[in-house]
C-alpha positions as CSV (number, residue, x, y, z in Angstrom):
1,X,54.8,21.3,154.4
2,X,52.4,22.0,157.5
3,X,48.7,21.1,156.9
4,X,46.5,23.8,157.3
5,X,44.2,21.8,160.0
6,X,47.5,21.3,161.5
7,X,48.3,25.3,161.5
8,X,44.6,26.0,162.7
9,X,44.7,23.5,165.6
10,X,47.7,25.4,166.6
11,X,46.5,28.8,166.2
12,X,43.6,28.6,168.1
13,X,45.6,27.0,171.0
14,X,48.1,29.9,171.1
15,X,45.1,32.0,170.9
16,X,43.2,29.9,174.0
17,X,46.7,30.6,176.0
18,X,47.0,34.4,175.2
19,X,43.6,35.0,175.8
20,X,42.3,36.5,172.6
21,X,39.4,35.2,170.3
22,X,40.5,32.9,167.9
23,X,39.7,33.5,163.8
24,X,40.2,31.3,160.9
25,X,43.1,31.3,158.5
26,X,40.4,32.7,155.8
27,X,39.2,35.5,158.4
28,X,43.2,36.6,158.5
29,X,43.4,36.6,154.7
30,X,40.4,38.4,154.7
31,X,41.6,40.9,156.9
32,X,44.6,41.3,154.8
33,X,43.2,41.5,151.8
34,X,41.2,44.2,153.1
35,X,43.0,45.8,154.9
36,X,45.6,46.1,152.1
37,X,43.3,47.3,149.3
38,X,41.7,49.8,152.1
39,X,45.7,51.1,151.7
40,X,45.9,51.6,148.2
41,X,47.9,48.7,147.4
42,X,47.5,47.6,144.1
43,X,45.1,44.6,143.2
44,X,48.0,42.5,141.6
45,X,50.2,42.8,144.4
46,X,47.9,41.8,147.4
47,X,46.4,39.2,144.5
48,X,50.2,37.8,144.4
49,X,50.5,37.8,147.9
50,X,48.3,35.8,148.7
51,X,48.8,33.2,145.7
52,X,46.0,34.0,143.6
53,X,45.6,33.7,140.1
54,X,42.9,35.8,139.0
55,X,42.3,39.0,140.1
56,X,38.6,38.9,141.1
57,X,39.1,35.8,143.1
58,X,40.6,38.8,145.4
59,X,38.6,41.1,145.0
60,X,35.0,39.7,144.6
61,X,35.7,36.2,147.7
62,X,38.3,37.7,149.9
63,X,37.6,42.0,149.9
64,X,35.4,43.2,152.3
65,X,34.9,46.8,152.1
66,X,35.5,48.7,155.4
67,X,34.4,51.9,154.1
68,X,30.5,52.2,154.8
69,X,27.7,54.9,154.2
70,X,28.5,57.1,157.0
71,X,32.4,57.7,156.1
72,X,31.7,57.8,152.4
73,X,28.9,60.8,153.1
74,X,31.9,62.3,155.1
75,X,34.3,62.7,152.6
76,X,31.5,63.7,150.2
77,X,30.7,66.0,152.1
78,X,34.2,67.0,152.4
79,X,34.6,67.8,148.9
80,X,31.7,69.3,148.6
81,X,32.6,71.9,150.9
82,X,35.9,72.4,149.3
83,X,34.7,72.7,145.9
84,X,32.3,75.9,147.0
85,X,34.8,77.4,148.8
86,X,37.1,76.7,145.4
87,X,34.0,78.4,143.1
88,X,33.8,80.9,146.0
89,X,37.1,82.4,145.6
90,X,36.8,82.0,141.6
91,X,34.0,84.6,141.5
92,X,35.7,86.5,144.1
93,X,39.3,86.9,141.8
94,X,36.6,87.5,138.5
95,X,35.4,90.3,140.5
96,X,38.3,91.8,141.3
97,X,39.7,91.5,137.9
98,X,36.6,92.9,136.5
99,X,36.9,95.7,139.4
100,X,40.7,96.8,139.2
101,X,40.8,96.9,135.2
């Protein structure tokens, strides 16, 4: 079995020779946490993957939330819009029903 100092020295020398910034082995598990719940995959899963045994361990050391004010305001607004426009052409078919008797 590879020691994970071992695995990090190596990383960030690969990482040195391609010329990109090196991260930890907990920033990439981080990052696929995240990035995996971001996805919709299911907590158990991503908690199996990456040999976890309980389920907030996941969610509550490794998940960082990518979504932020801005995006969720978006998609609020979003729905919003979509639900008038939904009431919108409710009251217009009542109308018409009312109307065309």
């Amino acid at each position: 079995m590879v020691k994970e100092s071992t695995l990090c020295v190596s990383l960030q020398k690969f990482c040195n020779y391609a010329g990109v910034t090196y991260k930890s082995t907990h920033t990439c598990r981080r990052s696929y946490v995240t990035t995996c719940l971001d996805n919709d995959m299911k907590l158990a899963q991503v908690s199996a993957n990456v040999g976890h045994k309980n389920k907030s361990t996941t969610l509550n050391t490794y998940y960082k939330c990518k979504n932020n004010y801005e995006d969720n305001m978006e998609i609020q607004n979003k729905i919003f819009i979509l639900f008038i426009y939904i009431l919108h052409i409710m009251t217009i078919e009542k109308i018409f029903k009312i109307a065309f008797r």
